[in-house]
N, C-alpha and C positions, 0 to 999 in steps of 0.2 A: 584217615586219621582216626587214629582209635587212644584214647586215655582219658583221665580227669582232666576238666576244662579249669588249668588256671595258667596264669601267662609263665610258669617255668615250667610248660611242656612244648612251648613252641608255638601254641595256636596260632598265634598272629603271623610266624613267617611262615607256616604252612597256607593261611588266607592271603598273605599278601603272593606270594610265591606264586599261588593258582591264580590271581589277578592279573599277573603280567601273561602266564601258561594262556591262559582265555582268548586274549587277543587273535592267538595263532594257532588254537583249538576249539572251534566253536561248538562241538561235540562234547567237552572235556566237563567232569562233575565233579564235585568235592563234598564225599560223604563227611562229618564229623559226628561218630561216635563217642557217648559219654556224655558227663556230667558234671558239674561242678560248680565253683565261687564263679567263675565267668559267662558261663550260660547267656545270662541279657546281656552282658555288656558285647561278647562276641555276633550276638543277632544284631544287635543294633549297630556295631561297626559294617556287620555286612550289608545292612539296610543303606546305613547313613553313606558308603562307599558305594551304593548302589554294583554289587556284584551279585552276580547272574550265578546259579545252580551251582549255589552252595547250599548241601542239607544236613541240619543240625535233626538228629537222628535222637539224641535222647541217650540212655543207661540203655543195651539189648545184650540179653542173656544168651545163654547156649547158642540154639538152633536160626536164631536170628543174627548174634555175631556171625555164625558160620554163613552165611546168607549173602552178609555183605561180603566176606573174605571172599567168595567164590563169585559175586558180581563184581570187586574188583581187579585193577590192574599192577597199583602200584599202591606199597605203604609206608605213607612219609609219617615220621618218626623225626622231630626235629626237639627234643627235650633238652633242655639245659643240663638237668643232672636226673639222675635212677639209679636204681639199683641192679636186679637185673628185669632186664622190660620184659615180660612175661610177652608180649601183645606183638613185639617184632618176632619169636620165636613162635607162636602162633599163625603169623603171617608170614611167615619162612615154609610154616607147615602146610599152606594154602599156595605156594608157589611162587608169592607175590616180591619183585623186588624191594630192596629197602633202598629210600631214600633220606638222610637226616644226618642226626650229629651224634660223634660218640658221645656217649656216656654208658657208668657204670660197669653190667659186667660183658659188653660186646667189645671192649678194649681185648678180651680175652678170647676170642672165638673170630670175630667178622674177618673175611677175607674180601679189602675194597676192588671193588669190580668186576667178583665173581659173585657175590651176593648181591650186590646194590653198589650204594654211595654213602657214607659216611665221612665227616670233615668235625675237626679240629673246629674249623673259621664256623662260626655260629653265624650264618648269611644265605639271607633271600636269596642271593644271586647265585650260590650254591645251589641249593634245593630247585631255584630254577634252572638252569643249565642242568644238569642231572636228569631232572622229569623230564625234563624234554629231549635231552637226550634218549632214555628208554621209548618214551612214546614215536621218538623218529628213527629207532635202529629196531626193526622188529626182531632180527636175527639175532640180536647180544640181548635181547629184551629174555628172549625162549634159552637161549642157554641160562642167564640168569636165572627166570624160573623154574628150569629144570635141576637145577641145580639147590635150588634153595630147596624145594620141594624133597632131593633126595637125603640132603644134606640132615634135615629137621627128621627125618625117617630116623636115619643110622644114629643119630642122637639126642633127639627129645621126646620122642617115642614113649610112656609111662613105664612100659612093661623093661624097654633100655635101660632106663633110667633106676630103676628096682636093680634091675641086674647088676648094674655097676655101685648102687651102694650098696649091695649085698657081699659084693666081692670086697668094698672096703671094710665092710664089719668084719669079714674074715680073716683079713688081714692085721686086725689092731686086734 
């Protein structure tokens, strides 16, 4: 989980989501990247709930975002509303599946099941069924990230991304 820590990004059903995951992954960690209005109140739900290896990571820049993307497996994305999430298409570029809720501008691009999991239904029980599914199909898990990996190449790319609004200013 990578964003600012306030409760219309999701935190809580990404925490409760990995609490039920836990049970039946005793392995399983829950980075939480970022910062924000919820900081304490998220530490203290995870104290007060007593859940096990969740790590609240802080604000990490560059080399150290890249860090975590590259130790992790999967990127749950469960925001109420955005605009376009910079931080799934960063983790698209790290190969990682997406799991979460649409918003904003992956209405426009995401293809469900060959990228990840995205849902309408704003629900725990989504996001749980999902992670867990990736974590128990290793074979749809590697097409997934193969896929997201090539996919963020062919079009997020900076130097793509130039390219194609360079060809728009030629054209107007």
């Amino acid at each position: 989980f990578l964003s600012r820590l306030e409760k219309a990004k999701g935190i809580y059903d990404a925490i409760n989501a990995f609490a039920i995951l836990k049970k039946n992954y005793r392995n399983l960690t829950l980075n939480i990247v970022g910062d924000g209005s919820e900081y304490l109140n998220i530490s203290r739900f995870i104290e007060n709930n007593n859940i096990n290896d969740v790590y609240l990571m802080g604000y990490l820049r560059n080399g150290e975002k890249a860090d975590i993307f590259n130790n992790s497996r999967i990127f749950i994305f469960p925001s109420y509303n955005e605009g376009m999430p910079n931080s799934v298409l960063e983790a698209m570029a790290f190969g990682l599946p997406i799991v979460g809720y649409y918003a904003g501008g992956l209405k426009d691009f995401f293809e469900n099941g060959k990228m990840g999991f995205l849902s309408n239904d704003k629900s725990i029980d989504f996001l749980e069924s999902k992670i867990d599914y990736l974590l128990s199909s290793p074979e749809e898990y590697l097409k997934i990230s193969l896929y997201n990996h090539e996919f963020a190449k062919r079009n997020f790319l900076s130097s793509v991304v130039a390219k194609r609004l360079q060809n728009i200013f030629h054209t107007c």
